[in-house]
KOLDO-900473 format. One line per field, with one value per atom (N, C-alpha, C, CB): atom name; residue number from 1; residue in one letter; x, y, z. Coordinates in Angstrom, 3 decimals. Each point is the difference from the previous one (the first is absolute). Glycine has a CB too. Example, Ala and Ser with C-alpha at 12.3 -4.5 7.8 and 13.67 -1.06 7.14 Angstrom:
BEGIN
atom = c(N,CA,C,CB,N,CA,C,CB)
n = c(1,1,1,1,2,2,2,2)
res = c(a,a,a,a,s,s,s,s)
xx = c(13.190,-0.890,0.900,-1.892,1.542,0.820,-0.770,1.184)
yy = c(-5.690,1.190,1.200,-1.173,2.223,1.190,1.090,-0.628)
zz = c(7.800,0.000,0.000,1.246,-1.966,0.060,0.730,-2.145)
***
This chain:
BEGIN
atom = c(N,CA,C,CB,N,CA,C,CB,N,CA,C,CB,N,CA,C,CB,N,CA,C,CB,N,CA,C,CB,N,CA,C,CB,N,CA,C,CB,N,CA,C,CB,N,CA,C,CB,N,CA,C,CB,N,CA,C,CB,N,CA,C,CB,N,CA,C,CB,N,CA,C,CB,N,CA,C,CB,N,CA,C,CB,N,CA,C,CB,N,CA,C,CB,N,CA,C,CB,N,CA,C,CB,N,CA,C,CB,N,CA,C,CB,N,CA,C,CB,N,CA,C,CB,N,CA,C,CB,N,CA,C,CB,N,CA,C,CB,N,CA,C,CB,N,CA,C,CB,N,CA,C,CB,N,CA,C,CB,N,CA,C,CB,N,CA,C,CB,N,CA,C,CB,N,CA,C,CB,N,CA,C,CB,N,CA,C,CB,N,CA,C,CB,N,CA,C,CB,N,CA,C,CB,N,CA,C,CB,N,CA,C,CB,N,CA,C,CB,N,CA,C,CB,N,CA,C,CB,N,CA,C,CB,N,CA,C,CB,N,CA,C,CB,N,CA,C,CB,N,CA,C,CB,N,CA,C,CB,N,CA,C,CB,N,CA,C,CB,N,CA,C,CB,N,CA,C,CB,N,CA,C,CB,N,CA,C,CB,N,CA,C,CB,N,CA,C,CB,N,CA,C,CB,N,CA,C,CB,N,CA,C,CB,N,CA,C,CB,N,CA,C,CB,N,CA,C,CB,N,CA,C,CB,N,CA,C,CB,N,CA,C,CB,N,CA,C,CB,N,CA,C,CB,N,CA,C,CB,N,CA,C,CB)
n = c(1,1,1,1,2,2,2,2,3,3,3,3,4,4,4,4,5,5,5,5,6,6,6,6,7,7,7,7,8,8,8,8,9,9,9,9,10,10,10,10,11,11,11,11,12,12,12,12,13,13,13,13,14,14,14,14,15,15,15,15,16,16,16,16,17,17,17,17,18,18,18,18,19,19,19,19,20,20,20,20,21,21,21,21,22,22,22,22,23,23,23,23,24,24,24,24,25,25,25,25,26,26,26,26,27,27,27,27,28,28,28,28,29,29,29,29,30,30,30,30,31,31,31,31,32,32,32,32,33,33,33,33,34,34,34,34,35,35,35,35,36,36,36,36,37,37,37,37,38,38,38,38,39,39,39,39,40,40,40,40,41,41,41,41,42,42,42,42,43,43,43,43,44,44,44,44,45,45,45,45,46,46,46,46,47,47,47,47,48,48,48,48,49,49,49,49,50,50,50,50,51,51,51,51,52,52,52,52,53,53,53,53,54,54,54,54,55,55,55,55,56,56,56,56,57,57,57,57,58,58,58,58,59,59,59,59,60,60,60,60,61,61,61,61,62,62,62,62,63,63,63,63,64,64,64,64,65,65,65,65,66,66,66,66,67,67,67,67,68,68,68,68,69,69,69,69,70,70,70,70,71,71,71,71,72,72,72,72,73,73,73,73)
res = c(x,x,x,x,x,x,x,x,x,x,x,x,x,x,x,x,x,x,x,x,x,x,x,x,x,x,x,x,x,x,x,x,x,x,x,x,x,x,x,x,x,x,x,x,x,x,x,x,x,x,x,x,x,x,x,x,x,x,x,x,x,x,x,x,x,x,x,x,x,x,x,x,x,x,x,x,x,x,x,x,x,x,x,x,x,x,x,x,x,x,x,x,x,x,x,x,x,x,x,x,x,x,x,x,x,x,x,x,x,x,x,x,x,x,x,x,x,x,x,x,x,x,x,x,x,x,x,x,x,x,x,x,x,x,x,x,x,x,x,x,x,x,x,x,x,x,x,x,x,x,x,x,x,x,x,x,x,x,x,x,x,x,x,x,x,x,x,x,x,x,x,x,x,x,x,x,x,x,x,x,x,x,x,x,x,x,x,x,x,x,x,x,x,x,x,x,x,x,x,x,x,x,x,x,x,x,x,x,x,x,x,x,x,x,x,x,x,x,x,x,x,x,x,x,x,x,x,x,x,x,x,x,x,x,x,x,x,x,x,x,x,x,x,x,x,x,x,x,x,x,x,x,x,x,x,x,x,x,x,x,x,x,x,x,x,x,x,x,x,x,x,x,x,x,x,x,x,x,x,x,x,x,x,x,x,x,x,x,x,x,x,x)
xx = c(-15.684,-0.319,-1.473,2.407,-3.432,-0.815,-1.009,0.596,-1.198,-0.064,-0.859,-0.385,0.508,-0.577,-1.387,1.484,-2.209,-1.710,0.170,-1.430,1.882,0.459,0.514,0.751,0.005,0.668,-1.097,1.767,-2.353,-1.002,-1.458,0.900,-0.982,-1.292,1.014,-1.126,2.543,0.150,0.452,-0.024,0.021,0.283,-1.884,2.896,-3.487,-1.205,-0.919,0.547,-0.534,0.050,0.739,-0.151,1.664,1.073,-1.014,3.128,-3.392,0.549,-1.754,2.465,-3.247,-1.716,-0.936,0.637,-1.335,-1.369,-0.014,-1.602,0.838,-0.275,-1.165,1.107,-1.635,-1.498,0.701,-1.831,2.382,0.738,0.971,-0.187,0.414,1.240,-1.405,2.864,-3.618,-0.730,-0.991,-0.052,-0.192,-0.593,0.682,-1.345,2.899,0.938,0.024,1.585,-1.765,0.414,-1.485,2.094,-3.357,-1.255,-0.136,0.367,-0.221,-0.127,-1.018,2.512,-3.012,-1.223,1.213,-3.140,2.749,0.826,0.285,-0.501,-0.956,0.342,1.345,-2.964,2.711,0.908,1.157,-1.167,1.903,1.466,0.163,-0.676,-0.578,0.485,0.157,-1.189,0.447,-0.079,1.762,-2.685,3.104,1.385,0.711,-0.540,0.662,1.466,-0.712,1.381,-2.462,0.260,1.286,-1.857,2.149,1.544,-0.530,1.217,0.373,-0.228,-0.458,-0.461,-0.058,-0.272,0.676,-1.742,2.338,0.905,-0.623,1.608,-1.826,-0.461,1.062,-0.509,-0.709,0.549,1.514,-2.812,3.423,1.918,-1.189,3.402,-4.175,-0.464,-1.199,0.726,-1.023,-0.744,0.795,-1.839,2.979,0.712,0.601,0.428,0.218,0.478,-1.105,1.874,-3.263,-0.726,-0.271,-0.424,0.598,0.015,0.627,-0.496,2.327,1.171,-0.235,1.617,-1.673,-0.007,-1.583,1.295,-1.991,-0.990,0.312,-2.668,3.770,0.520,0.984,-0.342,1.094,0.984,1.722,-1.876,1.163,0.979,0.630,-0.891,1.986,0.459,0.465,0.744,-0.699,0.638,1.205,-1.936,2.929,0.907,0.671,0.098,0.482,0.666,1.842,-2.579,2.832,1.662,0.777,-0.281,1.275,0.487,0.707,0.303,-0.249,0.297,1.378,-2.201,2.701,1.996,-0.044,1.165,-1.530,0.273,-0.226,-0.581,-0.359,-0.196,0.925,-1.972,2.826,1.045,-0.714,1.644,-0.910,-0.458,-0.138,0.624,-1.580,0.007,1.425,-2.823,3.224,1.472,-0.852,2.212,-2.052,-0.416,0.916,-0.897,0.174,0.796,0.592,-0.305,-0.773,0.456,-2.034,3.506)
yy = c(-19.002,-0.014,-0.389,-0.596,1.581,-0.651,-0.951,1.711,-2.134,-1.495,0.896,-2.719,1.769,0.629,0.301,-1.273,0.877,0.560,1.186,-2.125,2.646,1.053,1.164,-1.758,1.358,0.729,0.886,-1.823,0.469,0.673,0.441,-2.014,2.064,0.647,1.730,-2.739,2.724,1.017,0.869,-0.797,0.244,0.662,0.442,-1.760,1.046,0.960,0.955,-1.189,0.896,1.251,1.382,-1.754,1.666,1.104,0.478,-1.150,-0.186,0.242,0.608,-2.570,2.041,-0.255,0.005,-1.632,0.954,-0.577,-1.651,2.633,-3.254,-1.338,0.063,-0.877,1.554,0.424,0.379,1.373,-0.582,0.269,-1.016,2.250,-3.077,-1.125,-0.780,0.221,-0.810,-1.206,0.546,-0.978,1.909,0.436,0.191,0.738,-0.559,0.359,-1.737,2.578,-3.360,-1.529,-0.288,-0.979,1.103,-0.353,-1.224,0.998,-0.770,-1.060,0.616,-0.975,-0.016,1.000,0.146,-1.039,2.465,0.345,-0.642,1.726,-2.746,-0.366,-1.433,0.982,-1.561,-0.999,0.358,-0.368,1.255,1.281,-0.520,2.894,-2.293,-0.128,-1.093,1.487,-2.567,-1.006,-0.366,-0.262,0.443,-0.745,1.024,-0.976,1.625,0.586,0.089,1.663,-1.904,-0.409,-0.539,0.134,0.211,-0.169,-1.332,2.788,-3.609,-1.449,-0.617,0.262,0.412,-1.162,0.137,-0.091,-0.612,0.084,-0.080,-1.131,2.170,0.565,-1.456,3.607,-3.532,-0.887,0.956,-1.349,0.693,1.000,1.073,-3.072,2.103,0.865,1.189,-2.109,1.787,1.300,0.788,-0.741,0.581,0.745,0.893,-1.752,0.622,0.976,0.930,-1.878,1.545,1.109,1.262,-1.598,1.589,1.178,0.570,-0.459,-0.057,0.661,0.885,-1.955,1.151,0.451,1.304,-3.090,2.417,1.738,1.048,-1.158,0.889,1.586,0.152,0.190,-1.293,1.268,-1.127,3.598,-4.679,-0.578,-1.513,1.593,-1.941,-1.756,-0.596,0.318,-1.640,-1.093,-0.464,-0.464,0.891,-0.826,-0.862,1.502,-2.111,-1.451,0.204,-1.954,2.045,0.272,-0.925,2.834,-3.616,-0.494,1.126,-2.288,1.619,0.752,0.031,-0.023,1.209,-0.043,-0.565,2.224,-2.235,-0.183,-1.300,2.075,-3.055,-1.795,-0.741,-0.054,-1.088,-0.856,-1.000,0.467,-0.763,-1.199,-1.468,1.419,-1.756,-1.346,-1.041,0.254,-0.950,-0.801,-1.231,0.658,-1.781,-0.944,-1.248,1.213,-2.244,-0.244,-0.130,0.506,0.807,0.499,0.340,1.464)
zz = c(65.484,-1.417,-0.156,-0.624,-0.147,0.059,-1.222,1.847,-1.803,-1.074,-1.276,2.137,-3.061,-1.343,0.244,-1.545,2.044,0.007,0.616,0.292,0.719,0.856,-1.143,2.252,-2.823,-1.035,-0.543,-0.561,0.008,-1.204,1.188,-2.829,3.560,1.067,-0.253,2.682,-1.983,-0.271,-1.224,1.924,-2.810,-1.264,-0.410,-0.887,0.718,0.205,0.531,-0.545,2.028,0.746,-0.492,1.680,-2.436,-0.131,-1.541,1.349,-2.000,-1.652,-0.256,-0.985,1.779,-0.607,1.147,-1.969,1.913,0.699,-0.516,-0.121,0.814,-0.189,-0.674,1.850,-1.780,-1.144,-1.431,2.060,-1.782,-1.358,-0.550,0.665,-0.447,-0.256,-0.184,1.622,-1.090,-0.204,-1.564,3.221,-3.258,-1.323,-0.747,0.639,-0.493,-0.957,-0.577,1.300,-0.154,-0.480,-0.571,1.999,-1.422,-0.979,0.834,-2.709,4.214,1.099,1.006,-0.251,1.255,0.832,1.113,-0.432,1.232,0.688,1.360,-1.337,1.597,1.253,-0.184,0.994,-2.040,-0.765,0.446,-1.986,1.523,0.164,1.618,-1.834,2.267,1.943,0.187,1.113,-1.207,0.240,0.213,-1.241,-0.348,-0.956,0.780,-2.881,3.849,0.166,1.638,-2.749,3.576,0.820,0.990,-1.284,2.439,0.699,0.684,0.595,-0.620,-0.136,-1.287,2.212,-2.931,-1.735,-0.599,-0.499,0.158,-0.983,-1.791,2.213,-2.782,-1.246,-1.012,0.810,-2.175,-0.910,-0.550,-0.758,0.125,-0.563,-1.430,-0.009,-0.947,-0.940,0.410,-1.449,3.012,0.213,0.381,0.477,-0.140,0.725,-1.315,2.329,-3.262,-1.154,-0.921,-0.126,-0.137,0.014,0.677,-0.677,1.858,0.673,-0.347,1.344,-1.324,0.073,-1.430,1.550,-2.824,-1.450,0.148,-1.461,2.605,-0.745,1.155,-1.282,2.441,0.347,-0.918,2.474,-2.912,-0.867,0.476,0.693,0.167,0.352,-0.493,1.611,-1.398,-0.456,1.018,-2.145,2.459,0.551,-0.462,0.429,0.439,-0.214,1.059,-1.621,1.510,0.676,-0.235,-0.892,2.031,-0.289,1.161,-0.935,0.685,1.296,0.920,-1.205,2.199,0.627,0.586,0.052,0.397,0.204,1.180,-1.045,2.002,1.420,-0.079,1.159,-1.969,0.382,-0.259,-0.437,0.891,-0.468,-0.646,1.694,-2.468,-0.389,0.485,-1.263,1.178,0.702,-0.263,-0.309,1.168,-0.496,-0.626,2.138,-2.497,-0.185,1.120,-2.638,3.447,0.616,1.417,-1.857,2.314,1.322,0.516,-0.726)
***
């Protein structure tokens, strides 16, 4: 599985350019590289800017496969 910066490295490559996304955001482009750099972990609201100017959202869902912690044990 791979981690949310990854995500969004490849959703721009598919969706844009990083030139085009960083002007779409009104950010300098080397900034963009910098923030999605592998290993950095990007701020959540840069991340949700990106997502909202390809066209995309964040969501957060639990997940079926985790148990729940017992309390106790």
């Amino acid at each position: 599985m791979e981690d949310l910066g990854e995500t969004v490295r490849r959703l721009i490559r598919e969706e844009a350019s990083v030139r085009k996304v960083a002007m779409g955001l009104n950010i300098d482009r080397s900034q963009l590289i910098r923030s999605l750099r592998k290993g950095i972990h990007p701020r959540i609201d840069t991340i949700v800017k990106i997502l909202d100017y390809l066209g995309y959202e964040l969501q957060i869902v639990k997940s079926k496969n985790k148990q729940k912690n017992q309390k106790g044990k």
